[in-house]
mmCIF file as gemmi writes it, N, C-alpha and C atoms, coordinates in Angstrom:
data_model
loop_
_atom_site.group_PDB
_atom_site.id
_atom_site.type_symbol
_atom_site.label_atom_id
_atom_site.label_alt_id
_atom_site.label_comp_id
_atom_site.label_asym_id
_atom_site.label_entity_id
_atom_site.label_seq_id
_atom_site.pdbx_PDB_ins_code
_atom_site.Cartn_x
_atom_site.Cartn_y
_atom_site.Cartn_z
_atom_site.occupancy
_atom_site.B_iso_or_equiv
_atom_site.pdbx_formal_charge
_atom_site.auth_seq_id
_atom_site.auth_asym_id
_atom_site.pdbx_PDB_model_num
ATOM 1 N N . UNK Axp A 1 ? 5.315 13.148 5.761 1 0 ? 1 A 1
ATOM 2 C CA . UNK Axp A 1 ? 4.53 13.15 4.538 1 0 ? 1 A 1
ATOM 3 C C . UNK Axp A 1 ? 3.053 13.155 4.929 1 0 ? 1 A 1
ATOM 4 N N . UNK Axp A 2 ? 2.367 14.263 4.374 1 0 ? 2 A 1
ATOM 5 C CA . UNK Axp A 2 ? 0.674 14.07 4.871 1 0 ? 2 A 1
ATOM 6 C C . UNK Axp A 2 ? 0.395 13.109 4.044 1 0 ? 2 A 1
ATOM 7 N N . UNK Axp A 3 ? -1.102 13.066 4.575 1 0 ? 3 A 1
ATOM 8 C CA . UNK Axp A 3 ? -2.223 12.077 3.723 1 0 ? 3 A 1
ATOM 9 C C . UNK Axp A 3 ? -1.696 11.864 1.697 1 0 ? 3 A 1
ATOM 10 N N . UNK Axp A 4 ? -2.294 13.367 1.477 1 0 ? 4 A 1
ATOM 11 C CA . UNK Axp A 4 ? -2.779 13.453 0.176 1 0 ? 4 A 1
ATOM 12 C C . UNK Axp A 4 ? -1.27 13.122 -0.602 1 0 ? 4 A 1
ATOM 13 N N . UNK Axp A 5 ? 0.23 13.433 -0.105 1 0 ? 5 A 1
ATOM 14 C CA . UNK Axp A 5 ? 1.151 13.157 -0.355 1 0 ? 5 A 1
ATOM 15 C C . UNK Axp A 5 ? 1.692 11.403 -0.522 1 0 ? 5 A 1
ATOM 16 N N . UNK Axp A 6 ? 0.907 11.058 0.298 1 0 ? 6 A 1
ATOM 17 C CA . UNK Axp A 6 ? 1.156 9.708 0.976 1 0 ? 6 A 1
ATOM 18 C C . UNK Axp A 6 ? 0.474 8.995 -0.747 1 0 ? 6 A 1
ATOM 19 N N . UNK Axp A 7 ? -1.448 8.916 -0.52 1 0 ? 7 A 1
ATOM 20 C CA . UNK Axp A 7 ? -1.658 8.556 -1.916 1 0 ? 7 A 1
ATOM 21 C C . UNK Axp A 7 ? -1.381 8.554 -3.125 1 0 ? 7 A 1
ATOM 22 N N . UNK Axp A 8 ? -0.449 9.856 -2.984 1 0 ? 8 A 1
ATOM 23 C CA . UNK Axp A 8 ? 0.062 10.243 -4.614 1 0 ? 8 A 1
ATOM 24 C C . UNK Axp A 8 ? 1.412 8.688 -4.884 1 0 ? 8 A 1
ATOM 25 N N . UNK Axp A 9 ? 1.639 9.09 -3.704 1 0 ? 9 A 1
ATOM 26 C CA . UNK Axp A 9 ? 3.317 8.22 -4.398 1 0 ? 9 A 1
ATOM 27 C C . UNK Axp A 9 ? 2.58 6.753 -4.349 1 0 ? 9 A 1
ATOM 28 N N . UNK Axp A 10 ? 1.78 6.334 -3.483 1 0 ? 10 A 1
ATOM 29 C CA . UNK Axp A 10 ? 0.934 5.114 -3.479 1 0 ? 10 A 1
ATOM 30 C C . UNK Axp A 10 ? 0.493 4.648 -5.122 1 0 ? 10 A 1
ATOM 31 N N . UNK Axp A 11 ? -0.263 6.184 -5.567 1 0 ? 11 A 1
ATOM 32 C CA . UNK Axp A 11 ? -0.716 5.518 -7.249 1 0 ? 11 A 1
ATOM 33 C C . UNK Axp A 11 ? 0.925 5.784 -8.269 1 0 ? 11 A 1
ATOM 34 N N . UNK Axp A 12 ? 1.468 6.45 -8.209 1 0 ? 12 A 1
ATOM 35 C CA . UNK Axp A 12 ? 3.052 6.265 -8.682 1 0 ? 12 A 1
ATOM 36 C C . UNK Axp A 12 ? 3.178 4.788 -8.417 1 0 ? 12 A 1
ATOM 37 N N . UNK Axp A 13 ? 3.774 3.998 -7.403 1 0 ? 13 A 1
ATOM 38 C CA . UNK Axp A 13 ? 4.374 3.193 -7.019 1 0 ? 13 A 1
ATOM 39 C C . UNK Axp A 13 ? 3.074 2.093 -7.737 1 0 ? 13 A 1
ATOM 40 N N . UNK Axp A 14 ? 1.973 2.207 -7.736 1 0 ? 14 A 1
ATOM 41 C CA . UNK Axp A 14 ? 1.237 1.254 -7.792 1 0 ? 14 A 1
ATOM 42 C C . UNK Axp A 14 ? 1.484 1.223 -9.886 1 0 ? 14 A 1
ATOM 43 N N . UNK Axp A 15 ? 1.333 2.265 -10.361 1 0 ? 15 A 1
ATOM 44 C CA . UNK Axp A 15 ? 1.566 2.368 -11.623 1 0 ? 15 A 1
ATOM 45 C C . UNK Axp A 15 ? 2.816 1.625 -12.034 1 0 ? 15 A 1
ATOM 46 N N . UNK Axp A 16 ? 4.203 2.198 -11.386 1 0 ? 16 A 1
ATOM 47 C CA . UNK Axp A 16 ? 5.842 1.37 -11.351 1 0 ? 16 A 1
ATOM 48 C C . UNK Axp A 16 ? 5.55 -0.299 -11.567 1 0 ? 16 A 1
ATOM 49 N N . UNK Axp A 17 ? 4.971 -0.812 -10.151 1 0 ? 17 A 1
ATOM 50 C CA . UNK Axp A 17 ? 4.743 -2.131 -10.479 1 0 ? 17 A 1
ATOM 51 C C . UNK Axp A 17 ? 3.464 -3.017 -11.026 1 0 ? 17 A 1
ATOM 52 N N . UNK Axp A 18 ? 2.827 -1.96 -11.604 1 0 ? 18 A 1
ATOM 53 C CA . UNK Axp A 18 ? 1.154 -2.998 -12.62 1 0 ? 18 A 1
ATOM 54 C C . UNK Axp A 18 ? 0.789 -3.238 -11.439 1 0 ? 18 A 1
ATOM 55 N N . UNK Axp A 19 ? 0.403 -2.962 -10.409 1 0 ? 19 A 1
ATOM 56 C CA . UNK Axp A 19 ? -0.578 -3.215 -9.28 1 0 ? 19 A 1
ATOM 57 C C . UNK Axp A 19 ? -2.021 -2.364 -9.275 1 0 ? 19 A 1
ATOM 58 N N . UNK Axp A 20 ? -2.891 -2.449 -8.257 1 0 ? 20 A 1
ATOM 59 C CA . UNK Axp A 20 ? -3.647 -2.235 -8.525 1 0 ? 20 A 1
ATOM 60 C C . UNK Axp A 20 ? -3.856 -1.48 -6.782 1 0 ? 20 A 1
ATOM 61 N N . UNK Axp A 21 ? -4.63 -0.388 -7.03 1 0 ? 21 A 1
ATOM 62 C CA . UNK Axp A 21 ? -4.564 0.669 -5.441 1 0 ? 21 A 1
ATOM 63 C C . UNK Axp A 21 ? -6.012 0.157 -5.049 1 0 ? 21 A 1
ATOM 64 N N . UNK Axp A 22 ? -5.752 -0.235 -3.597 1 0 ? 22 A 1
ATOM 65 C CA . UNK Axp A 22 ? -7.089 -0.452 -2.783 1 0 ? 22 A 1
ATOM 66 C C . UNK Axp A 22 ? -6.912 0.827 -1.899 1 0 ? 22 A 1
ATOM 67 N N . UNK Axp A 23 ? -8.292 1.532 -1.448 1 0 ? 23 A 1
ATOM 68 C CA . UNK Axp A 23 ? -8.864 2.284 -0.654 1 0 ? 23 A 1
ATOM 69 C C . UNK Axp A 23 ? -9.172 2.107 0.234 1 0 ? 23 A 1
ATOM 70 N N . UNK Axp A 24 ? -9.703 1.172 0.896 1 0 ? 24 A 1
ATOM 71 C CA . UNK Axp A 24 ? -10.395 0.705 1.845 1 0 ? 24 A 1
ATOM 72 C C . UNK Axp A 24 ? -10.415 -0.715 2.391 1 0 ? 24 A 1
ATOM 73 N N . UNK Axp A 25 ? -9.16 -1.092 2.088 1 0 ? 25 A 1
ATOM 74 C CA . UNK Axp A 25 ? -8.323 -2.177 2.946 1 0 ? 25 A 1
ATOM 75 C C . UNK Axp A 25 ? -7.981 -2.478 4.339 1 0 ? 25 A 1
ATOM 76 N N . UNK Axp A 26 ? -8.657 -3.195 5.342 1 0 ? 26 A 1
ATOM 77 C CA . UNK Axp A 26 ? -8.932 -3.33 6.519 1 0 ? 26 A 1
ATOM 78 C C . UNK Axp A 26 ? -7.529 -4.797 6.712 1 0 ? 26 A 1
ATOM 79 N N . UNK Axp A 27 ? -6.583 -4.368 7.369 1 0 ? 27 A 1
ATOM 80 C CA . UNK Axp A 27 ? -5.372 -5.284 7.377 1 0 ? 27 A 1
ATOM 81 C C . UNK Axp A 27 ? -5.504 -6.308 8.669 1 0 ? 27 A 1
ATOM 82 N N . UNK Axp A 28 ? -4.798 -7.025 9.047 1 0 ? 28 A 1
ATOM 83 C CA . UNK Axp A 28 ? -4.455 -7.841 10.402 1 0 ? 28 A 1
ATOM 84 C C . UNK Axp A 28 ? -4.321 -6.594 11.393 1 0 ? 28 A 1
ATOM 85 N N . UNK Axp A 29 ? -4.838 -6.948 12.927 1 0 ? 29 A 1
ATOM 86 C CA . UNK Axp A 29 ? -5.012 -6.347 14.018 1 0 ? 29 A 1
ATOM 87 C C . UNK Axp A 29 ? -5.444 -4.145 13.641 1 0 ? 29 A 1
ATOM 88 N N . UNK Axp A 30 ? -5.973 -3.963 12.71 1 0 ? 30 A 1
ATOM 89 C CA . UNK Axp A 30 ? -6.434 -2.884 12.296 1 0 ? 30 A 1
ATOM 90 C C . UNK Axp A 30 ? -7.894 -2.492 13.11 1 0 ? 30 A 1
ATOM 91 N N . UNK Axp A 31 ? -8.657 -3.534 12.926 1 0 ? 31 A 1
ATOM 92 C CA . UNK Axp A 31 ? -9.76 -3.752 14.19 1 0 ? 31 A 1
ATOM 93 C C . UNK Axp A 31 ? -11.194 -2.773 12.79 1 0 ? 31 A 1
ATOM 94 N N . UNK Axp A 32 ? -10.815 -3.108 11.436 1 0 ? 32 A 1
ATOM 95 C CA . UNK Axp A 32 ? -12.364 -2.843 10.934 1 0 ? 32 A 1
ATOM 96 C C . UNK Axp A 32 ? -11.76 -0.853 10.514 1 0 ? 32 A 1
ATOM 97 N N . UNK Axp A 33 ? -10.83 -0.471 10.624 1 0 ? 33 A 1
ATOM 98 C CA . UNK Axp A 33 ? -9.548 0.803 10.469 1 0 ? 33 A 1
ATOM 99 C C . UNK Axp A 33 ? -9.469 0.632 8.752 1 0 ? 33 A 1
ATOM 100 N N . UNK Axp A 34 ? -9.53 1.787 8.092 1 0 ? 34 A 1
ATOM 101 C CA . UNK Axp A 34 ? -8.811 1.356 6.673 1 0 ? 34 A 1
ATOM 102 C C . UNK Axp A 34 ? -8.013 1.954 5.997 1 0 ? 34 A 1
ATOM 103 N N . UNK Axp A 35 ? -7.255 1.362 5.104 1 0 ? 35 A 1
ATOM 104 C CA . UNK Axp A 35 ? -5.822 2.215 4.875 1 0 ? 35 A 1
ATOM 105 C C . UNK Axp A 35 ? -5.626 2.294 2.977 1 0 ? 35 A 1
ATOM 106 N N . UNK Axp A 36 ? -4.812 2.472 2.863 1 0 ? 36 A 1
ATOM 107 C CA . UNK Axp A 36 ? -4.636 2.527 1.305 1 0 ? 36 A 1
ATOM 108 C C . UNK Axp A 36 ? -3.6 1.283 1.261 1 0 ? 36 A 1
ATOM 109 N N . UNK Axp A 37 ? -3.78 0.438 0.105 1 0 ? 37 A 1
ATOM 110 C CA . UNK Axp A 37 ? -2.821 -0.27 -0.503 1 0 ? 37 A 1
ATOM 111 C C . UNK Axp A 37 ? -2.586 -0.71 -1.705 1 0 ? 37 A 1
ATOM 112 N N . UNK Axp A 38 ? -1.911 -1.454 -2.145 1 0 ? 38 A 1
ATOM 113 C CA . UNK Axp A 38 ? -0.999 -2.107 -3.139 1 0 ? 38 A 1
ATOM 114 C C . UNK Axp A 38 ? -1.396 -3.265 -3.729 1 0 ? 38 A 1
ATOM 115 N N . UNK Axp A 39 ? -2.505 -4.279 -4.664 1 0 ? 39 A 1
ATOM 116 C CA . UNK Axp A 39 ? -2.161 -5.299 -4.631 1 0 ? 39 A 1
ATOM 117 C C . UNK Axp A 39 ? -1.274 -5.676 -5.862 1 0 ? 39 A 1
ATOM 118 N N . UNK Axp A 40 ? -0.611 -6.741 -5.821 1 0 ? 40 A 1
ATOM 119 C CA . UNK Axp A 40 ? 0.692 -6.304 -6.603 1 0 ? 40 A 1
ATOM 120 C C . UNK Axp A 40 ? 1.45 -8.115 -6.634 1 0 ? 40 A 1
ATOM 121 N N . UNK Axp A 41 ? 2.192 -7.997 -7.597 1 0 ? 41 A 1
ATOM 122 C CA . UNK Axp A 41 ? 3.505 -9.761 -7.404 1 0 ? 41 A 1
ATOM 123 C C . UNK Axp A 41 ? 4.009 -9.531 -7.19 1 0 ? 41 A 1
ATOM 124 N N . UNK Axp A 42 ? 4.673 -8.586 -6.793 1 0 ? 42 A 1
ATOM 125 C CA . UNK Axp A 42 ? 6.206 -8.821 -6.184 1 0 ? 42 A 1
ATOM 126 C C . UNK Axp A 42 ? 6.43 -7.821 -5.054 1 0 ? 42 A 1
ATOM 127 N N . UNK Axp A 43 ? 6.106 -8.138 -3.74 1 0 ? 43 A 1
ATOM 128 C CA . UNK Axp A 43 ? 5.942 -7.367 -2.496 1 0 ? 43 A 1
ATOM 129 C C . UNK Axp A 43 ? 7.22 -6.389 -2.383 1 0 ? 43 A 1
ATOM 130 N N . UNK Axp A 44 ? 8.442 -7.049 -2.333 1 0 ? 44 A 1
ATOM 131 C CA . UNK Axp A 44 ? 9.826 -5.886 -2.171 1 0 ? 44 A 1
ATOM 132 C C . UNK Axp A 44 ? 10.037 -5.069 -3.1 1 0 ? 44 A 1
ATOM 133 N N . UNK Axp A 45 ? 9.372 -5.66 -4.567 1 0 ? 45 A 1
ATOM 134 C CA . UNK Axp A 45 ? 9.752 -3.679 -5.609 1 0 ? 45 A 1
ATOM 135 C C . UNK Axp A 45 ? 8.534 -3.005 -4.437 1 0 ? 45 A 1
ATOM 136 N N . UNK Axp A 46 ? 7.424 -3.133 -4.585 1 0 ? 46 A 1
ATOM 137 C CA . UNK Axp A 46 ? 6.233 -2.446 -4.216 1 0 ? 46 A 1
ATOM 138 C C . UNK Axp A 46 ? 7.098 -1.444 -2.842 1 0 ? 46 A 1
ATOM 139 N N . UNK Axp A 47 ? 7.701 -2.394 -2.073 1 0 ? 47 A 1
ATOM 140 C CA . UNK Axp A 47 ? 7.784 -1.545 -0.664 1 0 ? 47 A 1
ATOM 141 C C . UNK Axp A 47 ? 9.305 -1.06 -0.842 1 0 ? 47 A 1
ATOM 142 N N . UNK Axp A 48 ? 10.334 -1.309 -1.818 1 0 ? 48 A 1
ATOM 143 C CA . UNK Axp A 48 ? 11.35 -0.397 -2.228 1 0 ? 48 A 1
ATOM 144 C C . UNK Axp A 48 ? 11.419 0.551 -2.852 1 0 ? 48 A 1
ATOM 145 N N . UNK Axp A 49 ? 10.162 0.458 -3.718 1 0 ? 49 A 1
ATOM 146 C CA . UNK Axp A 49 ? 9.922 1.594 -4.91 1 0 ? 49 A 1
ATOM 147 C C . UNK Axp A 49 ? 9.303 2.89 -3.921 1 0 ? 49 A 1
ATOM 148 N N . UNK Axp A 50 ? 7.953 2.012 -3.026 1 0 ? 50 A 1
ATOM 149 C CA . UNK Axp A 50 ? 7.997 3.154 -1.777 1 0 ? 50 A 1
ATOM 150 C C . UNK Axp A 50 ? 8.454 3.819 -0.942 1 0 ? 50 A 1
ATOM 151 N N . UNK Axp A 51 ? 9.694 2.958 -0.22 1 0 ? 51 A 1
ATOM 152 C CA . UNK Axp A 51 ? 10.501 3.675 0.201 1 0 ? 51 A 1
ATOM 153 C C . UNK Axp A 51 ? 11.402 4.249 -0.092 1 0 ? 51 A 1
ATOM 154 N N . UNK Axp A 52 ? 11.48 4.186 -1.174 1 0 ? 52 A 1
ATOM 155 C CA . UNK Axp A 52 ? 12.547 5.27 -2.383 1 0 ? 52 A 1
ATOM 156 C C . UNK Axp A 52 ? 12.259 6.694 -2.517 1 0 ? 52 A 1
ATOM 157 N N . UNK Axp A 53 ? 10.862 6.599 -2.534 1 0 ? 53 A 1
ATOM 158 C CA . UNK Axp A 53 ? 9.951 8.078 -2.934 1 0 ? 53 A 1
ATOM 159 C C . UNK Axp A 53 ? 9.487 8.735 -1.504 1 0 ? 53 A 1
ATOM 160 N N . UNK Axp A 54 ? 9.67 7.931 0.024 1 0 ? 54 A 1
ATOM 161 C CA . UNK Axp A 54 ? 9.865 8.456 1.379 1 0 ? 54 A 1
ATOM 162 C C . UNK Axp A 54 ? 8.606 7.955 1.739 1 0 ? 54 A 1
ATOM 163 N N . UNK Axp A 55 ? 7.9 6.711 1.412 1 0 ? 55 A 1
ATOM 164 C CA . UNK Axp A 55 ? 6.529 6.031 2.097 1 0 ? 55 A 1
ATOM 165 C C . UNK Axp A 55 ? 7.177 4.98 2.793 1 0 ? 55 A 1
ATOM 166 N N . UNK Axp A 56 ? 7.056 5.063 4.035 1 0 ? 56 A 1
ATOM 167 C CA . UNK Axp A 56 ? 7.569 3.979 4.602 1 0 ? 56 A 1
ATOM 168 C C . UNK Axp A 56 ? 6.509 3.491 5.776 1 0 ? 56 A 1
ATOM 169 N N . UNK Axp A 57 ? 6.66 2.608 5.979 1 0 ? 57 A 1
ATOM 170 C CA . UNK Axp A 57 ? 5.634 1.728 7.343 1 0 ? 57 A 1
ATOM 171 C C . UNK Axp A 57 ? 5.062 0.731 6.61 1 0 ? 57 A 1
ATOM 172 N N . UNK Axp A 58 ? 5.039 0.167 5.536 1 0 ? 58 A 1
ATOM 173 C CA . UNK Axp A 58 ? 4.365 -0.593 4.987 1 0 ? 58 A 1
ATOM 174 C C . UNK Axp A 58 ? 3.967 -2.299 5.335 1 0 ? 58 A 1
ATOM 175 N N . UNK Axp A 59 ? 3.395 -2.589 5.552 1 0 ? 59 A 1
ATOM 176 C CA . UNK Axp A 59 ? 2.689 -4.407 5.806 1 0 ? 59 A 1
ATOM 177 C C . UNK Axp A 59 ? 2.107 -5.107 4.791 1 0 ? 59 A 1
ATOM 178 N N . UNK Axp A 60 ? 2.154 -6.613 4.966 1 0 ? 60 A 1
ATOM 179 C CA . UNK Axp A 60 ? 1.808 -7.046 3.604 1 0 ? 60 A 1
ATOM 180 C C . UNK Axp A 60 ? 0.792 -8.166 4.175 1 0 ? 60 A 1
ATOM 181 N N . UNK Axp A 61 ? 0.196 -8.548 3.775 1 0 ? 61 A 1
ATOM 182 C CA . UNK Axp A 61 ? -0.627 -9.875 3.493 1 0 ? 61 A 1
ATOM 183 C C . UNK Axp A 61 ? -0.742 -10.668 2.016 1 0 ? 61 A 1
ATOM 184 N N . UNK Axp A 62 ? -1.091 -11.416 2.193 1 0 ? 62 A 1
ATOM 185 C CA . UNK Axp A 62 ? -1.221 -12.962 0.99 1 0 ? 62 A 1
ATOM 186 C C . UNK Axp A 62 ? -2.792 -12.821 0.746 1 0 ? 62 A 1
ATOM 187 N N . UNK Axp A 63 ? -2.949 -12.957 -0.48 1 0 ? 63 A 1
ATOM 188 C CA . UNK Axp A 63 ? -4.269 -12.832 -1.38 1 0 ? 63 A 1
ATOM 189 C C . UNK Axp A 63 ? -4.476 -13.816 -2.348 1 0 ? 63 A 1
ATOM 190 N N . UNK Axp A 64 ? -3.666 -14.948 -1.834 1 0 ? 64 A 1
ATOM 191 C CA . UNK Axp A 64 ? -3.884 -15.844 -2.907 1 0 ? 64 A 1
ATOM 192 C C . UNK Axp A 64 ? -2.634 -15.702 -3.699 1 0 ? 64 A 1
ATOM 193 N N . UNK Axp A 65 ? -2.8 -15.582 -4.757 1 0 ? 65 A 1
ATOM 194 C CA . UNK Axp A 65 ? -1.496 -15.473 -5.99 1 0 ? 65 A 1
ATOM 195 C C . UNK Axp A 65 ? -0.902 -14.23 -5.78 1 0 ? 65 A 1
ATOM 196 N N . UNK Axp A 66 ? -2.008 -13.188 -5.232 1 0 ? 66 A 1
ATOM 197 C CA . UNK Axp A 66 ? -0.965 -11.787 -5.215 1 0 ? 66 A 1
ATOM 198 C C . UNK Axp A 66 ? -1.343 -11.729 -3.319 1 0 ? 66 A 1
ATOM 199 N N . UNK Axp A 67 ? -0.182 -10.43 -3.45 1 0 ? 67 A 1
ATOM 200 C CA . UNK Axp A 67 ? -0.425 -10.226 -2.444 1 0 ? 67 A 1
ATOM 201 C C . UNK Axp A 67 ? -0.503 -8.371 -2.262 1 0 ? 67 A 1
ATOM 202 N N . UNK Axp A 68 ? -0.857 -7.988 -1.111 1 0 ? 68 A 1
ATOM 203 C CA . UNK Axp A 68 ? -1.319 -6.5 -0.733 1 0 ? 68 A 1
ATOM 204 C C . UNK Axp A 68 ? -0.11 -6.133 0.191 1 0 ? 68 A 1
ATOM 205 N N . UNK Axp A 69 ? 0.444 -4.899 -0.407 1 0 ? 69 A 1
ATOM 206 C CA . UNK Axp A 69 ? 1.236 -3.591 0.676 1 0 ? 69 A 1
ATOM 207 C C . UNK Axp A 69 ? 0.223 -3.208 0.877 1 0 ? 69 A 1
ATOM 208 N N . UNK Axp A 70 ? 0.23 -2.62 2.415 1 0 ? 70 A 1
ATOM 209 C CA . UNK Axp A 70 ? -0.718 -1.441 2.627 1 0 ? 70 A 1
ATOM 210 C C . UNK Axp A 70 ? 0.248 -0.719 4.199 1 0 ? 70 A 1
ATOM 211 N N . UNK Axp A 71 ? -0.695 0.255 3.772 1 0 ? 71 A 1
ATOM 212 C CA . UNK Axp A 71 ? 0.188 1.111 5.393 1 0 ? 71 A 1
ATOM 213 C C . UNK Axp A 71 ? -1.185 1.9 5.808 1 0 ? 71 A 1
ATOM 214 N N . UNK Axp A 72 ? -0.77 1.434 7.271 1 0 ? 72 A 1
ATOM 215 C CA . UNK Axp A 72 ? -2.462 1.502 7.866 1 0 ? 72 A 1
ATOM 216 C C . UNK Axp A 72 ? -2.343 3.138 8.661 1 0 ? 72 A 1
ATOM 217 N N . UNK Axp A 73 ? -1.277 3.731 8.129 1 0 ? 73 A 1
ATOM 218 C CA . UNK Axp A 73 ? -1.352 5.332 8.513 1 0 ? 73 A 1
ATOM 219 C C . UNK Axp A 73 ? -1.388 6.127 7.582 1 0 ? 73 A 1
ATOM 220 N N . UNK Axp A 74 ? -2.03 5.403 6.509 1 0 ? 74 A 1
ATOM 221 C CA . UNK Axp A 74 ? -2.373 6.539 5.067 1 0 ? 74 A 1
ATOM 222 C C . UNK Axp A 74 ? -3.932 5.938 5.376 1 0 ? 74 A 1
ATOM 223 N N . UNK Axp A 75 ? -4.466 6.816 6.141 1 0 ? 75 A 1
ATOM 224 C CA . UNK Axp A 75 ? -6.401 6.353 6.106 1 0 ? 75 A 1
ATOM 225 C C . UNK Axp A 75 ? -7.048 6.17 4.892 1 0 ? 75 A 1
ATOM 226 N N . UNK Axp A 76 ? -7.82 4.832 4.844 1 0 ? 76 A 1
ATOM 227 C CA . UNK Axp A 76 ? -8.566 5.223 3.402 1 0 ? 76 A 1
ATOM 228 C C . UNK Axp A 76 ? -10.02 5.712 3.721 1 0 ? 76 A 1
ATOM 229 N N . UNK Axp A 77 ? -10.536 4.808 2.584 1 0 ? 77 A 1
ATOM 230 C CA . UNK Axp A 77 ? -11.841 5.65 2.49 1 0 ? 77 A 1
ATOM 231 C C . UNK Axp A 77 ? -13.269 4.911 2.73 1 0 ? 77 A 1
């Protein structure tokens, strides 16, 4: 799946679960790198709904009450 393929199903999936799409999300050991993600409540729809539609590699972190999918091989911006 290229890039521009990658974001599409990202704002799909982000729409599916009321989340909200970050661009420029710098994750654990990324080193300052940025990727597209997810912030979202409920981490396993987010990364089932993605891997349903063929986005897979996804990582998560804790944000407090929510938390962020992101996959650090969809570059952001």
């Amino acid at each position: 799946m290229d890039r521009d393929e990658a974001i599409e199903v990202i704002e799909e999936v982000a729409n599916f679960v009321g989340g909200d799409v970050r661009t420029g999300y710098s994750g654990r050991g990324m080193f300052g790198n940025t990727c597209y993600g997810i912030v979202c409540d409920n981490v396993m729809t987010c990364i089932e709904e993605a891997a349903a539609r063929g986005l897979r590699g996804a990582k998560t972190d804790s944000m407090g009450r929510q938390s962020i999918v992101y996959w650090p091989k969809v570059k952001g911006e």
